[in-house]
C-alpha positions in Angstrom: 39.7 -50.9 61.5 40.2 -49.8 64.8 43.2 -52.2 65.8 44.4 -51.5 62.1 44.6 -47.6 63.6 46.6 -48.7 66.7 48.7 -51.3 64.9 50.3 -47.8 62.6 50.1 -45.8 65.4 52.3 -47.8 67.7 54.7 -48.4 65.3 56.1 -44.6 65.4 59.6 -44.0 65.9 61.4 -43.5 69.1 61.9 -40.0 69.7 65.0 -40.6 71.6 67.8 -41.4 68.6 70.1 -38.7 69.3 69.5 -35.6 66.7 66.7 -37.7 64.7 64.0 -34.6 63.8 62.7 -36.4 60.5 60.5 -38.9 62.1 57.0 -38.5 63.3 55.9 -38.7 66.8 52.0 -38.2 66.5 49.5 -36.9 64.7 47.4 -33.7 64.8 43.8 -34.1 66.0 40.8 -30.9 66.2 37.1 -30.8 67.7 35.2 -28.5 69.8 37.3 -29.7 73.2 40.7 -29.6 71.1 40.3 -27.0 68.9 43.4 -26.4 66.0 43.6 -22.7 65.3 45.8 -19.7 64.3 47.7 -19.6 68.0 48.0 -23.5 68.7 46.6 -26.7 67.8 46.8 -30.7 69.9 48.4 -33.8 68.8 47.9 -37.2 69.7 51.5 -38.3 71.0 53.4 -42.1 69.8 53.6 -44.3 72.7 57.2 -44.6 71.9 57.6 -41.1 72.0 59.3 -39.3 75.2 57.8 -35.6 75.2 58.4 -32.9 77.4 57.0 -29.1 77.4 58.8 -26.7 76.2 60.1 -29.1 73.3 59.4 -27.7 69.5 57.7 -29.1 67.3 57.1 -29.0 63.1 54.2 -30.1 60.8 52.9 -29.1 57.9 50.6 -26.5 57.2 48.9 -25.1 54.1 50.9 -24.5 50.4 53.9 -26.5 51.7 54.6 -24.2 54.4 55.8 -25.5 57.9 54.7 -24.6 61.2 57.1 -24.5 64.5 55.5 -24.7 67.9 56.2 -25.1 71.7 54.4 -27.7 74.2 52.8 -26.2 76.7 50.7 -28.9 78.4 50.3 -32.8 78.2 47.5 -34.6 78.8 46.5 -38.3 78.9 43.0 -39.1 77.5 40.6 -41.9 77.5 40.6 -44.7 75.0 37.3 -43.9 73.0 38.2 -39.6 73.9 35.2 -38.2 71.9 32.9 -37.8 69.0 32.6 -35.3 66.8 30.3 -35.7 63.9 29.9 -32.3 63.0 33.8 -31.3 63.1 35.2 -34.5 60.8 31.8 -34.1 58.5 33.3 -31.0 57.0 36.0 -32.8 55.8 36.4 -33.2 52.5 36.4 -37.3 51.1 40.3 -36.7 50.6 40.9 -35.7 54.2 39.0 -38.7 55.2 40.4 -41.3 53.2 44.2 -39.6 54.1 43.3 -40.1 57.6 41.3 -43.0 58.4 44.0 -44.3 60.8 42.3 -41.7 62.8 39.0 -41.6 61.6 36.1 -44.3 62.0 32.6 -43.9 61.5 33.0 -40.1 62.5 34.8 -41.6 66.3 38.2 -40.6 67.3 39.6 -43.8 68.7 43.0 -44.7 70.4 44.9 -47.5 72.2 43.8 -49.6 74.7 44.9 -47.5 77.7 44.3 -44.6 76.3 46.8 -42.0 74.8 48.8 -39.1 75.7 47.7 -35.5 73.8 50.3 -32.5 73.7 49.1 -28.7 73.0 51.3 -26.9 71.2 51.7 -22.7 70.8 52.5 -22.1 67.4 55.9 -19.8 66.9 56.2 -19.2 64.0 55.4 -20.3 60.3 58.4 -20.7 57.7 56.1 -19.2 54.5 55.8 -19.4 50.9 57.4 -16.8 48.5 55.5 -15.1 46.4 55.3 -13.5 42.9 56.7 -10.2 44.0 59.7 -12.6 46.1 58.7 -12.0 49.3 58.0 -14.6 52.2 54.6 -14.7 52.7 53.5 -16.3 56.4 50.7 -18.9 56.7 48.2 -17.7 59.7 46.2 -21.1 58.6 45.2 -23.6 61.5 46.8 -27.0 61.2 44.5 -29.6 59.9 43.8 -33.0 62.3 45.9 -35.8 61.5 48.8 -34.4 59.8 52.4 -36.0 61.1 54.2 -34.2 64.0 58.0 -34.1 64.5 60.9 -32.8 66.8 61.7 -29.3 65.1 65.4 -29.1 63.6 68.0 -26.7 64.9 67.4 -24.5 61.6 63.7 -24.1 62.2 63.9 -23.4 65.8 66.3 -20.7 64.9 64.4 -19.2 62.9 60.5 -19.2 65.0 63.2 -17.5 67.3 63.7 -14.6 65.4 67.7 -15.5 65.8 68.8 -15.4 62.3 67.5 -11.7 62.1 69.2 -10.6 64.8 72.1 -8.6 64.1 74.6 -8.3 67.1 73.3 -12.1 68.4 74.3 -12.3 72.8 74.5 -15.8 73.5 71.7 -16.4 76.3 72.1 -20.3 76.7 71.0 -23.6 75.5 67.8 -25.5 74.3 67.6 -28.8 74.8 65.2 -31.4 73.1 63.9 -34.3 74.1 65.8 -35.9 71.7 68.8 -34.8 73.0 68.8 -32.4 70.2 71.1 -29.1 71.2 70.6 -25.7 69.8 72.2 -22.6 71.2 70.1 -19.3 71.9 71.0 -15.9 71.4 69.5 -12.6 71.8 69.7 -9.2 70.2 72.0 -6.9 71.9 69.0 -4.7 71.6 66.5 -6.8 73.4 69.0 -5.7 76.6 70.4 -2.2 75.9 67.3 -0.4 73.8 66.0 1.3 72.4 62.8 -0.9 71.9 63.5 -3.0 75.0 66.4 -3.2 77.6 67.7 -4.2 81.1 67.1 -8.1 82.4 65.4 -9.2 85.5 65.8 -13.0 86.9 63.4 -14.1 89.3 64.2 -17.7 91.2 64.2 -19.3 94.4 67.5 -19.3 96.7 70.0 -22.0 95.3 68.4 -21.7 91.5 71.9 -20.2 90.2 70.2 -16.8 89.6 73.5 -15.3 90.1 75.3 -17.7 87.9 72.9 -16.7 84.8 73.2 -13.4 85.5 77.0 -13.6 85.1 77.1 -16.2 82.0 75.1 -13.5 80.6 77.4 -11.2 81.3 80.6 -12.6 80.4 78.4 -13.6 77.0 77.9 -9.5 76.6 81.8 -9.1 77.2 83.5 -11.4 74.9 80.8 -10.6 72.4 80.9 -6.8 72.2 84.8 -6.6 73.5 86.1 -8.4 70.7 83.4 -7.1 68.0 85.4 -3.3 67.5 88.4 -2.0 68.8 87.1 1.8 68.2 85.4 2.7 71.8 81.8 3.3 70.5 82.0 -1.0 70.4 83.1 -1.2 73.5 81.5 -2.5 76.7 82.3 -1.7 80.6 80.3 -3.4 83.6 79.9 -2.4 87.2 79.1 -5.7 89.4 78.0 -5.1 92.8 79.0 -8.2 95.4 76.2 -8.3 97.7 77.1 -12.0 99.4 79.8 -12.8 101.3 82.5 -13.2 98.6 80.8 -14.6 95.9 81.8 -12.1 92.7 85.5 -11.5 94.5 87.6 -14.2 92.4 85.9 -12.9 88.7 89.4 -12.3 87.1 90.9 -16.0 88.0 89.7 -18.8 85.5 88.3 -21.4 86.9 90.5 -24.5 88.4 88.4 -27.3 87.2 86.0 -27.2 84.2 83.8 -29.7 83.6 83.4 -31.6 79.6 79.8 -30.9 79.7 80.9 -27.1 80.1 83.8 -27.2 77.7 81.5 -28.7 75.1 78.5 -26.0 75.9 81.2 -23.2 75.5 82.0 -24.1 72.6 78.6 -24.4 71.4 77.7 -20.9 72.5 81.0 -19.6 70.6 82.4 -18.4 74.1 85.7 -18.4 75.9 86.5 -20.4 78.6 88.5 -17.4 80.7 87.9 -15.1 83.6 87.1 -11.8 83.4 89.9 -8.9 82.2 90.5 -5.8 83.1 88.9 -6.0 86.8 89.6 -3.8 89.6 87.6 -4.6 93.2 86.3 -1.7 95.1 86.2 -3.2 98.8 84.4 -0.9 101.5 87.1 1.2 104.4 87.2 -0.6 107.5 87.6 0.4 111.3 91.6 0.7 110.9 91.8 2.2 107.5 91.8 -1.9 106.0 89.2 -3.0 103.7 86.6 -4.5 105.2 86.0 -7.5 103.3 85.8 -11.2 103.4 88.4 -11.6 100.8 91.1 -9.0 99.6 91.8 -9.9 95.8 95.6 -8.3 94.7 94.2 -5.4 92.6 91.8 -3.9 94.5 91.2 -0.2 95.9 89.2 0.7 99.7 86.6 3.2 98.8 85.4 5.9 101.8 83.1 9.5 101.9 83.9 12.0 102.8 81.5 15.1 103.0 83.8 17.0 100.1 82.1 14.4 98.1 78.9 13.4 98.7 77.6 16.7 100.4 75.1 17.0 97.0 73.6 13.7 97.4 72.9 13.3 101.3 68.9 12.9 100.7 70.6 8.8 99.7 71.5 8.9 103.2 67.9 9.1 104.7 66.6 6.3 102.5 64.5 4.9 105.3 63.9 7.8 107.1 60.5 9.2 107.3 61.9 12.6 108.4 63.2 12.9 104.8 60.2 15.0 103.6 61.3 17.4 106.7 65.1 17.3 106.8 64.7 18.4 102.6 65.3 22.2 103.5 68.1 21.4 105.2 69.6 19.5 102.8 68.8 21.2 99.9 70.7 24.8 102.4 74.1 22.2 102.1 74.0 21.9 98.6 73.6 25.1 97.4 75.4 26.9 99.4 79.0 24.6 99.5 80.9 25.2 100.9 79.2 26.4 104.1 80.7 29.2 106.1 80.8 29.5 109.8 80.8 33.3 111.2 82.2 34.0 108.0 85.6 32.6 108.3 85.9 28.9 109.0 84.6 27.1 106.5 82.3 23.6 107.3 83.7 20.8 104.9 84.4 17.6 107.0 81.3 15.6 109.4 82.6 16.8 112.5 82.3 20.0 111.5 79.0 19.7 110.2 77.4 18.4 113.4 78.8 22.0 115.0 77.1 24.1 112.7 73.8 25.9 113.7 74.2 29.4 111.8 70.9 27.9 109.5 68.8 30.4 108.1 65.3 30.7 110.6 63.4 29.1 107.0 65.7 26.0 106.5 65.8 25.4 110.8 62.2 26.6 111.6 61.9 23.6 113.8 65.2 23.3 116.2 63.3 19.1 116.6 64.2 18.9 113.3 68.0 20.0 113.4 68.5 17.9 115.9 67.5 14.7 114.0 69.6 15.7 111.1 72.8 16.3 113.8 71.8 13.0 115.5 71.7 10.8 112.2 75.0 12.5 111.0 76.2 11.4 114.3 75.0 7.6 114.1 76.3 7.3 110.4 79.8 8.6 111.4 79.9 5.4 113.8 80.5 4.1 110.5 84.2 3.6 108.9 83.1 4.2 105.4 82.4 8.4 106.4 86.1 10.0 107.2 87.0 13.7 107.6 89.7 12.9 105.6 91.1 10.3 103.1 94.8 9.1 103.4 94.8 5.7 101.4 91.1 5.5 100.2 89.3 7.0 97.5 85.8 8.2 96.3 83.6 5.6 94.6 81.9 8.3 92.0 85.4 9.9 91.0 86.4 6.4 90.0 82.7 6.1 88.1 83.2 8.7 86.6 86.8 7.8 85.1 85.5 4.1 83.7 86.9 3.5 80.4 86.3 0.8 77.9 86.3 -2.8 78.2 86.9 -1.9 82.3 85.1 -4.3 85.2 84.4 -2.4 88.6 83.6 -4.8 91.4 82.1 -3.6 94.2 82.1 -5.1 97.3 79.3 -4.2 99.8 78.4 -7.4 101.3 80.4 -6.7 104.5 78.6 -3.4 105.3 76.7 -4.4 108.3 73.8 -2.1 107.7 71.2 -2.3 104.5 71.0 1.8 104.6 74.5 1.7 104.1 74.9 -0.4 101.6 71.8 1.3 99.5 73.7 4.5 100.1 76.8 2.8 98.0 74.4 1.8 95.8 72.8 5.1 95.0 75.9 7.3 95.4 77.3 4.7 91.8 74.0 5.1 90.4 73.3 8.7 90.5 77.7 9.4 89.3 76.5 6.7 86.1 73.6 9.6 85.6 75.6 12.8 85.6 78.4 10.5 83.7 75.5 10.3 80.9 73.6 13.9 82.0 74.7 15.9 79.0 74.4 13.5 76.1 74.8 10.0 75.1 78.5 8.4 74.5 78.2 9.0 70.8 77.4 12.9 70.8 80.2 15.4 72.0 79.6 18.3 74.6 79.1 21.8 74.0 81.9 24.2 74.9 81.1 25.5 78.4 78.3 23.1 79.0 77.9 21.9 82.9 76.7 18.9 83.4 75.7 17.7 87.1 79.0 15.9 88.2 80.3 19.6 88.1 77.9 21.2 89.8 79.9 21.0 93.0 82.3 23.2 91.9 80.3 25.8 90.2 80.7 28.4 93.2 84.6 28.2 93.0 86.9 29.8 89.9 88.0 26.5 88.9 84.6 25.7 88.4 84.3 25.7 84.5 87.7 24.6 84.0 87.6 21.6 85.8 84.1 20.6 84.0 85.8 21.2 80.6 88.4 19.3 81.3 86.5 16.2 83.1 84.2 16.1 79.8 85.8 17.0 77.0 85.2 15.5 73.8 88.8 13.6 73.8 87.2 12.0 77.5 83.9 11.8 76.2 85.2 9.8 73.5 86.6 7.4 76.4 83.7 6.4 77.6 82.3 2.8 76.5 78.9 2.6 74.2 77.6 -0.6 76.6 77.9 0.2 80.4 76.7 -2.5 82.7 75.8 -2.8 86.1 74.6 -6.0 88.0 73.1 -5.9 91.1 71.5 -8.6 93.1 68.9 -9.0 95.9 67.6 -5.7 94.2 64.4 -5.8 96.1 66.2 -4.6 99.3 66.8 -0.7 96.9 63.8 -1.0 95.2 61.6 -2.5 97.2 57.7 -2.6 96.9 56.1 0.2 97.5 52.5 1.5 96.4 52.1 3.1 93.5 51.4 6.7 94.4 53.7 7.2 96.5 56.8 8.4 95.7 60.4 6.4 95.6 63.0 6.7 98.2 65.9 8.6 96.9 68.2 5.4 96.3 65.0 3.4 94.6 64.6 6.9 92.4 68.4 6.7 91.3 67.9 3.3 90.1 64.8 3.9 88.1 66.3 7.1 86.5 69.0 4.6 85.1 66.3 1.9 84.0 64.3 4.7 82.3 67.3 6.7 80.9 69.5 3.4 80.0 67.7 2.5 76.8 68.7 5.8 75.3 72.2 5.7 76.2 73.0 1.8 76.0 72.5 1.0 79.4 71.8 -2.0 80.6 70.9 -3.6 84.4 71.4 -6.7 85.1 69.2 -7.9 88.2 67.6 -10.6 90.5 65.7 -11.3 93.1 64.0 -14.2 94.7 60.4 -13.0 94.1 59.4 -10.1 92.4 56.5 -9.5 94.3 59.1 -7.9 96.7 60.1 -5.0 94.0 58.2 -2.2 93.0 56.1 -2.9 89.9 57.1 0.6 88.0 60.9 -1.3 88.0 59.3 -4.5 87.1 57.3 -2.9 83.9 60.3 -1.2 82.7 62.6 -4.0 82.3 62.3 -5.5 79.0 63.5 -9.0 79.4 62.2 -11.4 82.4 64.2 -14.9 83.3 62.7 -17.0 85.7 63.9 -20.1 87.7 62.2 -22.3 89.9 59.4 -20.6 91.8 56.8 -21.7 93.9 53.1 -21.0 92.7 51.9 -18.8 95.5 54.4 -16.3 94.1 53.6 -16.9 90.1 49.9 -16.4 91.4 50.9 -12.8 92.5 49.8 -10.2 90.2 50.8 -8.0 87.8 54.3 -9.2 88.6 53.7 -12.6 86.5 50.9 -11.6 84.3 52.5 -11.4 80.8 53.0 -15.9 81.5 50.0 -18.5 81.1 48.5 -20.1 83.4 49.7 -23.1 81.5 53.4 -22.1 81.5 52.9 -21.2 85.0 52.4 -24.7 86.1 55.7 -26.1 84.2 57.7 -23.1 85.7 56.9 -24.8 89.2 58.3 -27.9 87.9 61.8 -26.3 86.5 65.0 -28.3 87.5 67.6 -26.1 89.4 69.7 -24.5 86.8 66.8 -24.2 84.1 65.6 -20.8 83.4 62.5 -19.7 81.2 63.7 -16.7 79.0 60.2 -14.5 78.6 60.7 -11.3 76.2 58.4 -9.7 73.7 60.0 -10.8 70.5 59.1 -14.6 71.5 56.0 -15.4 71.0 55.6 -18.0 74.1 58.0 -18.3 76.9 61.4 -20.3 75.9 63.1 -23.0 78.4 67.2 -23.0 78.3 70.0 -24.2 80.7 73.3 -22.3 80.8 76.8 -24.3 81.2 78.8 -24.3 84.8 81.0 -20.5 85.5 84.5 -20.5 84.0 85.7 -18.4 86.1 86.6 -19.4 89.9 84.0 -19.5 92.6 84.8 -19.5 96.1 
């Protein structure tokens, strides 16, 4: 009997003919060790049989309804494993008889040199209809030694959630063991609300975080660009360039594209093309040049001047710890723009700033105090990027605020030699995004007379209420793209960790307001990091999906950041080839393993 059972058992098919799903590759198996229940269940695997985790598999369950799962471990087992008189003597004769390949004198036997077992995390269950016509799941645990194949494309699909989904993002590829292919997508809701939104990817340097994020991205662009040409369809992104001149050379397409990515392209239903409609924002340098590592033909310089950022100077002091001090101060400038020197001369450039003294005895109770604020003004005007005046650059947040659909801003920062400058960039775009949005989502129209925050700054002048009606009125409002996105890698430097009670740093506060306030108003960030151990865990619980590279296990051990991924899944992250990302989001069940083609547009 028992080399009968080993005699069917290795002749199995080999699980490597291109596209084959119909033929078995093991058999299910349960007792106490390997339990079969509701959430997963083990099968013994063909020796012929090349299996990896993260493949899908199908059997059969109850009423002729098929259950989809995901390997999440492999194991190889003695030949005699175990016995388990009790679990096979509640069999019925039937269940015996079916399965005495597998069954002998109540003793699970195997090959020779023993056998290889796979768990499996069931997905999903296809159903049976009932009398009413509705599909009807099966929460039933698989019984042992019922046949095990590769899932088809259709019924991975549908475990996935995907043919549900209504406004389908392609997100990348899954690839069998079998060599089978099947493209993923997700909801444009899973990124831009209102259940779930915003994406984090997490990997180690050299793990093509960046590239994911941006085949994402361009996915999101040709999906929602060509879906409508009314602008409530419509979709504009803000891309920060944080290295050298990595994200400078979006708008050419790329030189030489590979088969494999011409083929995976087409899969995904996406255009081999640059980016359109891009304009690069490059930082002011020294002599009035940009100050960049690669000028691209349509670009602008972007400066400040105090004109225009004289109500957001608390993003200055990012890392100072005088903030909490300097706040009176600051808050004096703001409401009280433009400030007035012996009632004359008005104070609206830098250099007059660091002359003026005439501070009420409540705001300047402490002349230490003034000082520092003078003497940080004066090491941040060392800077190009702060001018009295601007000749031939312009104002990042009037730009912002003038985005229109189906518009790419790059951003160039990468060349700013200090980190507080560049998060000051940073939160000056992010706070003009919020008082873009501060009186309503896209869809809704103003009220006559309404002032939002952008036109604050002018509320102390005449022109004050015109200007605000005319910057958002309901013919610009209309202007305005549904989807704004904004990118931003190496986030941990502007949100970094920090403990939980205390509060955010100004820049850090911007950025959550837009996480918080995006899913309401079809925002969506984009992000990444190396480990997010290194970014405040409020940001982290707020983003809906996670995408994870290769990391080492020291950093998956780090909690809360990793806890919503098994221990089990944990392991195979560690073992990820570079390019392979794990997509982890609430409407999966388990954790999912893609790759993504090569960039179509031109890298440096």
């Amino acid at each position: 009997m028992r080399k009968k059972f080993y005699r069917d058992y290795l002749s199995s098919h080999d699980a490597r003919k291109k596209h084959n799903s119909s033929k078995f590759i093991g058999k299910t198996l349960a007792s106490y060790s390997y339990p079969s229940t509701i959430d997963g269940f083990w099968f013994i695997v063909s020796p012929s049989t090349l299996l990896n985790t993260f493949d899908f598999v199908t059997v059969k369950n109850h009423h002729g309804s098929k259950t989809i799962g995901l390997v999440q471990d492999i194991r190889a087992l003695p030949s005699i494993i175990f016995q388990d008189s009790q679990q096979y003597s509640e069999l019925s004769n039937n269940d015996v008889q079916r399965n005495d390949s597998y069954v002998e004198k109540e003793k699970f036997l195997t090959g020779e040199h023993g056998a290889l077992v796979a768990s499996v995390a069931v997905i999903g269950n296809t159903g049976i209809k009932s009398k009413s016509g509705k599909l009807k799941t099966i929460n039933l645990p698989i019984l042992a030694g019922m046949d095990v194949r590769f899932s088809k494309k259709d019924e991975i699909l549908f475990a996935l959630g995907i043919p549900k989904m209504e406004n389908p993002i392609a997100a990348g590829i899954i690839e069998m063991s079998n060599g089978l292919q099947v493209p993923v997508s997700l909801d444009i809701t899973y990124l831009a609300g209102p259940d779930t939104a915003h994406m984090n990817v997490t990997g180690i340097s050299g793990n093509k975080k960046t590239s994911y994020v941006l085949f994402l991205l361009q996915s999101l662009y040709q999906k929602l660009r060509n879906r409508d040409t009314t602008p409530h369809n419509t979709i504009s992104a803000i891309i920060f360039n944080t290295k050298a001149d990595d994200l400078l050379y979006l708008h050419h397409k790329a030189k030489h594209i590979e088969n494999d990515t011409k083929k995976a392209f087409q899969n995904l239903g996406l255009k081999l093309q640059g980016f359109e409609n891009v304009t690069y924002f490059l930082p002011r340098g020294a002599d009035g040049k940009p100050n960049s590592l690669h000028v691209p033909k349509q670009f602008k310089t972007y400066s400040f001047g105090l004109d225009d950022i004289y109500d957001r100077l608390d993003l200055l002091f990012s890392s100072s710890l005088e903030l909490g001090d300097m706040s009176p101060i600051l808050d004096y400038i703001h409401e009280n723009w433009p400030l007035k020197y012996k009632s004359r001369s008005i104070i609206s450039n830098w250099t007059d700033l660091t002359k003026f003294n005439l501070y009420p005895k409540f705001v300047a109770y402490n002349r230490t105090i003034l000082q520092d604020f003078i003497s940080h003004i004066h090491r941040i005007r060392k800077s190009p990027l702060f001018v009295d005046k601007k000749s031939k650059s312009t104002y990042l947040g009037d730009e912002i605020k003038k985005i229109k659909a189906n518009e790419v801003f790059v951003i160039d920062v990468s060349a700013i030699s200090s980190v507080e400058e560049q998060a000051f960039v940073i939160g000056d775009v992010f706070k003009s995004v919020n008082e873009l949005y501060s009186i309503g989502s896209p869809n809704r129209n103003i009220v006559q007379g309404h002032t939002s925050l952008a036109g604050s700054k002018l509320n102390k002048t005449n022109n004050a209420s015109k200007q605000n009606t005319q910057e958002f009125s309901p013919k610009r409002r209309n202007e305005i793209p549904k989807y704004l996105v904004v990118f931003l890698d190496e986030i941990n430097r502007f949100i970094p960790k920090s403990n939980l009670t205390s509060r955010l740093n100004p820049v850090a506060d911007q950025i959550m307001r837009f996480v918080i306030e995006g899913r309401s108003r079809c925002n969506i960030l984009l992000s990444a990091q190396q480990f997010k151990s290194e970014t405040d865990i409020r940001f982290q619980e707020n983003v809906g999906l996670h995408v994870i590279g290769k990391i080492g296990r020291s950093e998956l051990l780090a909690e809360p950041y990793y806890s919503m991924i098994e221990e089990r899944v944990k392991k195979n992250i560690a073992r990820l080839e570079r390019g392979e990302m794990i997509i982890i989001h609430s409407a999966f069940r388990h954790p999912v393993k893609v790759w993504f083609p090569g960039s179509s547009y031109q890298r440096p």
